[in-house]
N, C-alpha and C positions, 0 to 999 in steps of 0.2 A: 386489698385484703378483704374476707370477706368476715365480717362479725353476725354476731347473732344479737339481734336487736331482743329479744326479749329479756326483761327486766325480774319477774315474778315466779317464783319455781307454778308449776304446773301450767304456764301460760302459754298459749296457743302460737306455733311459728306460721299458720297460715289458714284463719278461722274463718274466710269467705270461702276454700275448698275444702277442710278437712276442718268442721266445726264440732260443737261437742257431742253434738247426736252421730256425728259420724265415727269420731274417737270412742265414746263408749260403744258403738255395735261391734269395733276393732278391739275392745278388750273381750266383749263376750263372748266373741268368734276365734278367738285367737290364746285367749288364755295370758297369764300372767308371763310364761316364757314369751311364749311367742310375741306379745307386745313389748317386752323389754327387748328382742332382738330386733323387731321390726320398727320399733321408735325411738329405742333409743341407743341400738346398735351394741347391747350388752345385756346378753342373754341371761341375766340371773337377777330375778325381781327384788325389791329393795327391802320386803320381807324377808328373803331370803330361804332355803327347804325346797324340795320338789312339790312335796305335798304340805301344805298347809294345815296346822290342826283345825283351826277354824273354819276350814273348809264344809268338815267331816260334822254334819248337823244332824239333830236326835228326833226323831220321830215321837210321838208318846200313843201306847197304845189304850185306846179307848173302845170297851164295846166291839172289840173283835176291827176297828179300822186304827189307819195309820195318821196320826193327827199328826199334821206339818200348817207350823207358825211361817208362813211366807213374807216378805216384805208386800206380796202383790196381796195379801188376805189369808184366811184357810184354807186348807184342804185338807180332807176327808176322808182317801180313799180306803174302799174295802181290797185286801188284799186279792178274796178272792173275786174280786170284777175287775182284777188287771191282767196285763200279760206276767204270767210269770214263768221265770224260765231261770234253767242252771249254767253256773261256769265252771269248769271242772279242771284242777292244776294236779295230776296224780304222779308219785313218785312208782315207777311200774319195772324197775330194775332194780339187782341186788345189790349193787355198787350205789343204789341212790340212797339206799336202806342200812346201810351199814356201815356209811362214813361217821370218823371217829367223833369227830367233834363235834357236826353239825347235821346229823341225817335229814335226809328230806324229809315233809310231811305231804301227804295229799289232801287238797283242799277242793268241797263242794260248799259251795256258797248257792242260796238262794235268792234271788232277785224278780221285784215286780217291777213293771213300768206303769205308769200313766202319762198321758200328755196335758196340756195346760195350754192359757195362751202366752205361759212363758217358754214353751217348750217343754220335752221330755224328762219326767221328773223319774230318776230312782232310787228303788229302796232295797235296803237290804236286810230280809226275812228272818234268815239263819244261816249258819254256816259249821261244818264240821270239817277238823281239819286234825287229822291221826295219822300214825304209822300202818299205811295197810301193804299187806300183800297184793299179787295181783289178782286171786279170784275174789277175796274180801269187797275188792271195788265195788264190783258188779253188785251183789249183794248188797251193800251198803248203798248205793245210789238207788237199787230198786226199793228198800223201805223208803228213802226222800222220796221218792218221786210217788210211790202208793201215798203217802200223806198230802204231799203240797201239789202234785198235778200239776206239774209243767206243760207249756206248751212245746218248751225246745230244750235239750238239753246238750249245750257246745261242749267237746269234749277234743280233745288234741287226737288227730290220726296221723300221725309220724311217728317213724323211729319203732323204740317200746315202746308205745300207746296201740299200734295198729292192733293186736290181740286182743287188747280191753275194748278198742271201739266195737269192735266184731261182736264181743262176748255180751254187749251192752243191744247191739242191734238185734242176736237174738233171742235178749229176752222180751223184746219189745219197749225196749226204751227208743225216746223221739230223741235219738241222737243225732247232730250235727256236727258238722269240719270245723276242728282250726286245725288247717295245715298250713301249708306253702300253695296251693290249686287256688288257680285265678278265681273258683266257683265257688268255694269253701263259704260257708257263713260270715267266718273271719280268719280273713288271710294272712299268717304270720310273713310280712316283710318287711319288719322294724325289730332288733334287739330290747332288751324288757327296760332299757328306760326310753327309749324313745316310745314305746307302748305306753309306759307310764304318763311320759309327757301329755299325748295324745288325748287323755284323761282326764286333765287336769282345765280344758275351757268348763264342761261340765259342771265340774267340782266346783271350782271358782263363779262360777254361774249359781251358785245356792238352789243345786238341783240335784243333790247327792246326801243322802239322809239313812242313818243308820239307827239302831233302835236305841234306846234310853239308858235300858240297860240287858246286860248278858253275861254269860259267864266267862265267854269270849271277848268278848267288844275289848278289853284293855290292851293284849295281844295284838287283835287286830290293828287297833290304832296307832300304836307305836309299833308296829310292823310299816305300816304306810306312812309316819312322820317320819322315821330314822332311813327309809330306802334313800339312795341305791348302797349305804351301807350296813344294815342292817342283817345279821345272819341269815335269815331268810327273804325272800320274795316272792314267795309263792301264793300269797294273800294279795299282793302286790297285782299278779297276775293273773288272778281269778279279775280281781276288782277293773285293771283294764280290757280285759275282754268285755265284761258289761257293761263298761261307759260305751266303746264301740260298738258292740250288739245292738243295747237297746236304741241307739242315733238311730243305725242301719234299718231296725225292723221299724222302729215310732216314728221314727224321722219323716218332715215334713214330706221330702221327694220318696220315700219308701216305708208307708202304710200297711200295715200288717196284713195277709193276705188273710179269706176267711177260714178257709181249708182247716184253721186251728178251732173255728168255734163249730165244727160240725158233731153232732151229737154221737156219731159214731167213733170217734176220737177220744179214747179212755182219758186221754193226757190232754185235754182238751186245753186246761189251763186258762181259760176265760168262761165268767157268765155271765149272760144278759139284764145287767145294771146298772144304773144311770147311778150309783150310792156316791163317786167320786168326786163328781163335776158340781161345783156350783154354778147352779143356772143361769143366777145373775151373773156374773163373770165368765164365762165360759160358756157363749151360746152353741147351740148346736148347730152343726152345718150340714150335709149331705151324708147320715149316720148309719154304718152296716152293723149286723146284730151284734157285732164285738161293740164293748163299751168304750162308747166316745170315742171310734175310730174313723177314719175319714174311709169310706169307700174309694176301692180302685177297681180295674179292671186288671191294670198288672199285678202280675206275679214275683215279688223282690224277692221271695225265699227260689225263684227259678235256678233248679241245681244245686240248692242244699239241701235235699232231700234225700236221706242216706241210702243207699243200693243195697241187694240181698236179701 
C-alpha cells in the first residue's frame, strides 16, 4: 500500500524536484483553479468563488497617475504613458434588449497596461455599461475614444455584432476581432467561464487593480464576485478579454508593436514617458519610443488589423 508520508498540512511530497520556488512559480502561472486541479486533484480553491474579492485591488488617484501599493514597492503610472485600449461586450439585438427580467446591457470598459518586473500590470480607467441601441454604439464609443485615445479597441465581430464592427471601422475607430478567426486579437474558443477562469492567474497574481472609488465600481465588483451566477456577465466579459489582451499585446514573448506610437495615429494611445517606471526597480533594457517597452522586430498584432 502506498501511504503519503507527509505529516504537516502544506508540506512538500517531493521538495528536491518540485521545491518551493517551484510551487509558487505553479501558483502564479496557473492560478488558484488551476493549482488546486493540478495538485491537488480538486478543482475549486479552499477560498472558495471564481473570483476572489480580494483579488480586485484599488488604485488611488494622485496628480492625474495611478498610485498602486505593491508588495514589490510603488508604482506610479501615468495613465496616459500606457497602453490603453477598450473591451467592448454590446447587447446589438432586440431580443437582448427587451427580455423581461433581465435585459442585456452593453458594456465599454477602459483599460491601461504597464509592465513591471512582476509582469503585466492592469488597470481599470472607466467603464460604461447602458441600454444602447445599435446605432447609439457607435456613437458612444466615438466620445470614449475622442477622450481616452486608445490604441486598440477589441470589439466582438460575430453574429449581430458584424454591423457595429463595420459601423465602428468606418468612423475610424482602431477596432479589432474577438471572434472565433484563428488571427482575431482574441479568439473566442472558451465558453464565458472558462474565459473567466483564464483570468483569474492575473488577478490572483495582485496585478489587477480598479480605481478607489466610482459610481460604478460596487456593480462592477459584485458582478465579478457573484459570476457565473450572477444575472449578468457581461462585465464579466469585458474584464476577461483584457486579462487576455493585455498578456497577448505586453506579454513577455509578444511586445507591443510600434505602429501604435506613430504620430500620425489619432488613437495613438501611448506617449513618450518614462513617468511609470521606477528606475531603481525597473531597469531599462533595449527601449522603443513606447513607454518601457521591450523592442521587437515582430509584428504580434500580424492580422488583427481590421480590413475596409
Amino acid at each position: 500500500m502506498i501511504t503519503d508520508p507527509r505529516k504537516a498540512k502544506g508540506e512538500l511530497l517531493w521538495p528536491e524536484r518540485f521545491g518551493p520556488k517551484e510551487i509558487e512559480e505553479l501558483k502564479r502561472n496557473l492560478g488558484p483553479f488551476g493549482i488546486s486541479g493540478q495538485l491537488q486533484q480538486n478543482p475549486a480553491p479552499i477560498g472558495g468563488g471564481m473570483i476572489h474579492r480580494d483579488w480586485i485591488l484599488h488604485y488611488k488617484s494622485i496628480e492625474g497617475r495611478c498610485v498602486i501599493e505593491d508588495y514589490n514597492g510603488t508604482y506610479r503610472p501615468d495613465p496616459w504613458s500606457c497602453l490603453r485600449f477598450f473591451t467592448l461586450d454590446l447587447a446589438t439585438t432586440e431580443k437582448d434588449l427587451v427580455k423581461k427580467d433581465k435585459p442585456d446591457y452593453s458594456v465599454i470598459a477602459v483599460w491601461a497596461g504597464f509592465r513591471s518586473t512582476r509582469g503585466v500590470f492592469l488597470i481599470l480607467l472607466d467603464l460604461v455599461r447602458e441600454h444602447l441601441t445599435g446605432p447609439e454604439h457607435v456613437s458612444r464609443v466615438k466620445a470614449m475614444a475622442d477622450h481616452w485615445q486608445p490604441a486598440v479597441i477589441a470589439v466582438e465581430d460575430i453574429g449581430g455584432f458584424k454591423n457595429v464592427y463595420q459601423y465602428m471601422q468606418r468612423a475610424g475607430l482602431p477596432v479589432r476581432e474577438i471572434s472565433t478567426k484563428v488571427d482575431a486579437l482574441y479568439r473566442i474558443d472558451k465558453d464565458k467561464v472558462a474565459r473567466a477562469l483564464a483570468a483569474t492567474p492575473l488577478m490572483a497574481d495582485r496585478r489587477f487593480y480598479v480605481p478607489e472609488y466610482s459610481s460604478w465600481l460596487g456593480d462592477y465588483i459584485n458582478e465579478l464576485i457573484t459570476f457565473p451566477v450572477a444575472n449578468h456577465d457581461d462585465q464579466v466579459d469585458v474584464t476577461a478579454f483584457a486579462c487576455a489582451i493585455v498578456e497577448k499585446i505586453m506579454g513577455a514573448e509578444h511586445p507591443i508593436y510600434e505602429e501604435f506610437a506613430k504620430e500620425d495615429n489619432k488613437y495613438a494611445g501611448i506617449r513618450d514617458s518614462h513617468g511609470w517606471r521606477d528606475p531603481d526597480r525597473d531597469k531599462p533594457e533595449t527601449r522603443s519610443p513606447l513607454t518601457g517597452f521591450i523592442t521587437s522586430d515582430d509584428d504580434p498584432l500580424q492580422g488583427f488589423r481590421s480590413g475596409g
